[in-house]
C-alpha positions as CSV (number, residue, x, y, z in Angstrom):
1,X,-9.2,100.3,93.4
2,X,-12.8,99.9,92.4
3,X,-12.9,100.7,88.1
4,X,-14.7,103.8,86.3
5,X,-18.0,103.3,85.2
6,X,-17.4,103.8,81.3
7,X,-19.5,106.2,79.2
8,X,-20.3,106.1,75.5
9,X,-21.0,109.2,73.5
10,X,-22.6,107.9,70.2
11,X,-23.1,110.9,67.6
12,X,-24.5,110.1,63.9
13,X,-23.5,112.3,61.8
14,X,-23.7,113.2,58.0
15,X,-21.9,116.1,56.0
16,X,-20.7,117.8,59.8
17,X,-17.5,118.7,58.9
18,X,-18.3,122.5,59.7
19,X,-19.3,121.6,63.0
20,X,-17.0,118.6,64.3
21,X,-14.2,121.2,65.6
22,X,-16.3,123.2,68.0
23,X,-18.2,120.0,69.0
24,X,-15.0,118.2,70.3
25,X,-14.0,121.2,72.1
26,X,-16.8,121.6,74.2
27,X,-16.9,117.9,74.7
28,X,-13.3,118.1,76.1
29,X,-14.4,121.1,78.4
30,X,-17.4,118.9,79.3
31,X,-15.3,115.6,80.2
32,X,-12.7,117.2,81.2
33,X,-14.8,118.1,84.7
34,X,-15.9,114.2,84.9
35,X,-12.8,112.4,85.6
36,X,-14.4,109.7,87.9
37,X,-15.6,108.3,84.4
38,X,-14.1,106.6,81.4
39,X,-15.7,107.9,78.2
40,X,-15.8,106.4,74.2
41,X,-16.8,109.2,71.2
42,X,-18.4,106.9,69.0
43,X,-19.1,109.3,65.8
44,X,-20.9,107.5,63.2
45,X,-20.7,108.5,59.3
46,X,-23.4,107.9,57.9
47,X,-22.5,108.7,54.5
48,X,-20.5,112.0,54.6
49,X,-19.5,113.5,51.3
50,X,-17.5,116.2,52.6
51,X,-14.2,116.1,55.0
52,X,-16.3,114.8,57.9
53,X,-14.3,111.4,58.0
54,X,-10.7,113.1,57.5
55,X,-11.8,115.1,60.6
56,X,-12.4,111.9,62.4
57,X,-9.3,110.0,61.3
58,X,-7.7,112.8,62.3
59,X,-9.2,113.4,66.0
60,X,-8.6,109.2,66.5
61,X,-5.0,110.3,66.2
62,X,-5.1,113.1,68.7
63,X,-7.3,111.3,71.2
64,X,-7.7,107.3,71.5
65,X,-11.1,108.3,73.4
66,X,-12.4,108.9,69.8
67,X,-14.0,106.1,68.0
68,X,-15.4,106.0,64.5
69,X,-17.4,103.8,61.9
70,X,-18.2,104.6,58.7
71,X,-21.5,103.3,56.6
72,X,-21.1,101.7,53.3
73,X,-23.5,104.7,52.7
74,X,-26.3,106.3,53.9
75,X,-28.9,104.8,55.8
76,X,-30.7,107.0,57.9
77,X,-30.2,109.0,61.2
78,X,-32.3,106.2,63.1
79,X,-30.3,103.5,61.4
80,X,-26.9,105.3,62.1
81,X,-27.9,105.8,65.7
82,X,-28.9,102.0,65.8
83,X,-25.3,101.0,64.6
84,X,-23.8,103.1,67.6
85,X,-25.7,101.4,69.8
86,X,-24.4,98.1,68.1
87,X,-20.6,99.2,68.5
88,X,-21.1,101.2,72.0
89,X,-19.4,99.4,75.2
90,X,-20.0,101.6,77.8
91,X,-22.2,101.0,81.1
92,X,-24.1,104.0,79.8
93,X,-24.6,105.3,76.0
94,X,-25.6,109.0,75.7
95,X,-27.0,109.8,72.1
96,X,-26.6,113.4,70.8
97,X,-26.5,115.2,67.4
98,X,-23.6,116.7,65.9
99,X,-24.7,120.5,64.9
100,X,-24.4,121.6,68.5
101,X,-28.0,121.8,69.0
102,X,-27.9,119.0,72.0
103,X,-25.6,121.4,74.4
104,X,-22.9,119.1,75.7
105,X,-23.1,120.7,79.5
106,X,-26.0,118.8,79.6
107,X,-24.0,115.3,80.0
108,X,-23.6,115.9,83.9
109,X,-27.5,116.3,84.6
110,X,-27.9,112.5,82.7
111,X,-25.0,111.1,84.6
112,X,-27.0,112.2,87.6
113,X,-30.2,111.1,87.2
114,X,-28.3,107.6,86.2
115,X,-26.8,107.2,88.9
116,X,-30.2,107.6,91.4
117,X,-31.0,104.5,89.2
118,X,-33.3,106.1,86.3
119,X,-32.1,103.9,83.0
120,X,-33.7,106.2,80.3
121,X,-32.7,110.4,81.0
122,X,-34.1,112.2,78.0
123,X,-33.7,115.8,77.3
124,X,-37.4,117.3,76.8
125,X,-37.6,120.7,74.7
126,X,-39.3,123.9,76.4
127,X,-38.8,125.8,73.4
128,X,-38.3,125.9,69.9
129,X,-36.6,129.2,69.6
130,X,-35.0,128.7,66.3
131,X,-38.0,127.0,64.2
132,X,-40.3,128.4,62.3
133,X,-43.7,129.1,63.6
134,X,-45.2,126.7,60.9
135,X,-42.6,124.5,61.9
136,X,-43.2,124.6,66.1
137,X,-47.2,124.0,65.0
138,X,-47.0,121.0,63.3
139,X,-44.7,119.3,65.4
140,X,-46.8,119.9,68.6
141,X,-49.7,118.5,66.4
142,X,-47.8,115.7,65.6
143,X,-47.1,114.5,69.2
144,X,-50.6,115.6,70.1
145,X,-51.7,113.1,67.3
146,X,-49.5,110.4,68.6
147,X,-50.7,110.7,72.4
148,X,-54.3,110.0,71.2
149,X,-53.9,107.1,68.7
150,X,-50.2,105.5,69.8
151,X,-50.4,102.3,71.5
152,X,-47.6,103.6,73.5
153,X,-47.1,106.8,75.7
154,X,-44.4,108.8,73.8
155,X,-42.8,111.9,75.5
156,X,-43.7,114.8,73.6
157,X,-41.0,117.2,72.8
158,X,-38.5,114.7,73.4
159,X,-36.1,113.6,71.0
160,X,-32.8,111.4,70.5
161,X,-30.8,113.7,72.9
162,X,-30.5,111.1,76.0
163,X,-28.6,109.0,78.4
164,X,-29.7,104.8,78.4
165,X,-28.4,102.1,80.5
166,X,-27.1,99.4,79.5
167,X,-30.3,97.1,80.1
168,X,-32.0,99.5,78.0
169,X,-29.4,99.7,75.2
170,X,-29.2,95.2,75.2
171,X,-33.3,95.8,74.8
172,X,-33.1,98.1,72.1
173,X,-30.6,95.9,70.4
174,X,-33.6,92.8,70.5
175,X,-35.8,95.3,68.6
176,X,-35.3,93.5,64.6
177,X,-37.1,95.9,62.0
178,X,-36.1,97.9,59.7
179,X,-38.3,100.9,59.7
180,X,-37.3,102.2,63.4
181,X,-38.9,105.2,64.6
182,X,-36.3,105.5,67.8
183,X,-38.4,107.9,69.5
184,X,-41.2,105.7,70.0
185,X,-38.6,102.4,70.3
186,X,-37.4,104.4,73.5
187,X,-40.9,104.7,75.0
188,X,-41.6,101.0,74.1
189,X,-38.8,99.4,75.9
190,X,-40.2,100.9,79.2
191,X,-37.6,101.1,82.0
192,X,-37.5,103.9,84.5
193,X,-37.2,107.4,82.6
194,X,-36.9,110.8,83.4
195,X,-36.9,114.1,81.6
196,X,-34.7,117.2,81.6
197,X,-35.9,120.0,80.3
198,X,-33.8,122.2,78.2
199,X,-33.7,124.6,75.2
200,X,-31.5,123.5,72.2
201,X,-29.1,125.5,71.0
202,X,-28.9,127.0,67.3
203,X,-27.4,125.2,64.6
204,X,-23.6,125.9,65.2
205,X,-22.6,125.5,61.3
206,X,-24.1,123.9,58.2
207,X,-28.2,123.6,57.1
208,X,-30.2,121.2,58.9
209,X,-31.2,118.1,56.2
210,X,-34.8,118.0,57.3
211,X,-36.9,119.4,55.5
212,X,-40.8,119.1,55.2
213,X,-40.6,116.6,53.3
214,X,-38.6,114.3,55.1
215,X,-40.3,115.3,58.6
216,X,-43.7,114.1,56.8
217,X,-42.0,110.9,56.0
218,X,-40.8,110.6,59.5
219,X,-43.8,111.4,60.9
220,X,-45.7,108.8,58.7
221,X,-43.3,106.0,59.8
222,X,-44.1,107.0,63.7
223,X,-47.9,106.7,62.9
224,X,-47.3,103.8,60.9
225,X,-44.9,101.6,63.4
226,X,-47.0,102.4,66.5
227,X,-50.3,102.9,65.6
228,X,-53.1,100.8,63.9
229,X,-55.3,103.9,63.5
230,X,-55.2,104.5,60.0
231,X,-56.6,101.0,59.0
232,X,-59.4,102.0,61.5
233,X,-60.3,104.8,59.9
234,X,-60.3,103.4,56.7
235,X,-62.7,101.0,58.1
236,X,-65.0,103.7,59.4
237,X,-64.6,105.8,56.9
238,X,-65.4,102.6,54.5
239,X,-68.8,101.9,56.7
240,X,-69.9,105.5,56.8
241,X,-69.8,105.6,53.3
242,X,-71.9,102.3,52.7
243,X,-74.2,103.8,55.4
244,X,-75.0,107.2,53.3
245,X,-74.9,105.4,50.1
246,X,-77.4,103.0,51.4
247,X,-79.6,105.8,52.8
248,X,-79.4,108.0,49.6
249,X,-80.3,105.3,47.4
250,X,-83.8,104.1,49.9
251,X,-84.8,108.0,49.5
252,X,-84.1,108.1,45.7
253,X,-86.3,104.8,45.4
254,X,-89.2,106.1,48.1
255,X,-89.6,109.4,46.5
256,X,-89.6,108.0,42.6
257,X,-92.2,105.6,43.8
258,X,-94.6,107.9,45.7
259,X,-93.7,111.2,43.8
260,X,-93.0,109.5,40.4
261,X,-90.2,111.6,40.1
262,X,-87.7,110.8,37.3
263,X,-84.1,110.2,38.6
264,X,-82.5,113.5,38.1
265,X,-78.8,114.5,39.2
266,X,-76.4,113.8,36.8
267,X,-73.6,116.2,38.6
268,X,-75.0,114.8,41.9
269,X,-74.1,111.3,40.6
270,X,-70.3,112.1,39.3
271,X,-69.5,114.1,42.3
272,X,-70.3,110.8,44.9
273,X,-68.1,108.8,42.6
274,X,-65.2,110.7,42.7
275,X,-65.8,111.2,46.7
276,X,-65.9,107.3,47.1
277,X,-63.3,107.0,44.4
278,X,-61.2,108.9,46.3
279,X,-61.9,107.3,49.8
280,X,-61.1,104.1,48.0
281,X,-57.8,105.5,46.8
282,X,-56.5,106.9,50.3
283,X,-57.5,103.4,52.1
284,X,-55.6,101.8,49.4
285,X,-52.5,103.9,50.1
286,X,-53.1,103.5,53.7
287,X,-53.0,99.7,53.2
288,X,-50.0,99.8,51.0
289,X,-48.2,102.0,53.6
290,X,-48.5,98.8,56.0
291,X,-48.1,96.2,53.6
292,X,-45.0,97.8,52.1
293,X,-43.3,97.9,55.8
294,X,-44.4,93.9,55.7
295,X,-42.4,93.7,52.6
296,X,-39.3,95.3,53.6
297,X,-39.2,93.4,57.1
298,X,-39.6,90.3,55.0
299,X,-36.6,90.4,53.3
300,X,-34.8,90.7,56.3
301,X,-32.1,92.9,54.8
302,X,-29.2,93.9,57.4
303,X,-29.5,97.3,59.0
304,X,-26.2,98.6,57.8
305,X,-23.0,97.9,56.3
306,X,-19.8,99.2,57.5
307,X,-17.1,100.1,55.5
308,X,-14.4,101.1,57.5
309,X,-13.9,101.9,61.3
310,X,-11.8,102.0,64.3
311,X,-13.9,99.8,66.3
312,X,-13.8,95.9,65.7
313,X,-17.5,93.7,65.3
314,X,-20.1,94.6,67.6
């Protein structure tokens, strides 16, 4: 008898305790229909402090399908995804969220597409029905941002809801650094891909831990990991600067000389200082944003630690 393809599920999660429940039970209804298949839940904890890992200990017991590790503490969505992909054994690893957003029903679609040969199915988002206007605005800006200056083509809309092959998940694995911006990590490993569209669902329980904050950090470590823009444009923005300084300062000299004009302008004078001050300031911080990542790639720190788990070394 020829063996089932197996299938790992690998869902991060941190402080889902409210949601866990409902997500295993439409899992079940989900796998349930898929029998020609042998399917891992790998849930990583990335740092609960609620009943999250109970839950899991708990659902191990009930169903030896369900897998576990937990994080010495925690490190990161993209980091807790990356350790799932460390642990995962399937032919196939499908990554999805916990809050119910990525609907589970979706999971036939990606085995699909799989098996026509496509190695990357990613679920593309037709609408944000749930964010906030502000919200929907500046995240098309961000991936309009990212198609112009990314070295890469990055799907917009497109997030960590997807299916990978194996071949794609041993490439990820090669990828060393620490600051990962998956979504673009996805893109750069190439492969066959295909999207799905869907809409996500609402948030089934809890409050979403991104706020704008955090989505401007996230969005400065896509820019940052996949794009040498920024040091361009402090380059040009350096040179433009000489340039009108240097043009200023030949019309201050010409009209003193043939006018005898005094040099007049005191506010004139304080207001071009603070403008190149501050140019000089943000290329500085755009320079330490790059040389920081330099920093923390050059101590070569582990990813993760685990503490405890159901699963033995990757």
């Amino acid at each position: 008898m020829e063996s089932k393809k197996k299938i790992s599920l690998v869902i991060p999660i941190h402080n889902e305790s409210g949601n866990l429940a409902q997500l295993y039970q439409q899992l079940q209804m989900t796998l349930s229909k898929l029998t020609h298949y042998e399917f891992e839940i790998l849930f990583v904890n990335d740092g609960s402090h609620d009943n999250s890992l109970h839950m899991l200990q708990t659902l191990r017991q009930y169903d030896p399908r369900v897998h576990w590790i937990s994080l010495s503490r925690n490190f990161g969505k993209e980091i807790a995804l990356s350790a799932g992909l460390d642990f995962a054994e399937g032919d196939a690893v499908i990554l999805m969220d916990a809050d119910l957003q990525h609907p589970p029903d979706l999971i036939p679609s990606f085995l699909e597409a799989w098996e026509s040969g496509v190695q990357v199915v990613y679920a593309q988002i037709q609408k944000r029905a749930h964010e906030t206007p502000l919200k929907q605005y500046l995240t098309s800006f961000f991936y309009r941002l990212m198609g112009k200056i990314s070295d890469i083509s990055i799907p917009p809309h497109a997030g960590d809801f997807r299916l990978l092959d194996r071949r794609a998940v041993d490439s990820l694995k090669l990828l060393p650094e620490h600051h990962r911006y998956m979504k673009g990590l996805y893109a750069w490993i190439g492969f066959s891909q295909k999207a799905i569209p869907y809409i996500p669902h609402q948030r089934y329980s809890g409050k979403t831990n991104w706020s704008y904050h955090k989505l401007f950090g996230f969005a400065m470590e896509g820019i940052t990991s996949f794009s040498t823009a920024p040091l361009r444009l402090a380059t040009y923005l350096g040179f433009f600067s000489a340039g009108m300084a240097f043009l200023y300062a030949m019309y201050i000299v010409c009209k003193t000389l043939v006018f005898g004009d005094p040099v007049k302008g005191y506010p004139t004078l304080i207001v071009i200082i603070l403008l190149l001050g501050g140019i000089q300031l943000i290329t500085l911080g755009i320079l330490g944003e790059y040389v920081g990542r330099v920093f923390n790639e050059a101590k070569n720190r582990p990813l993760y630690l685990v503490q405890a788990g159901s699963k033995g070394k990757p």
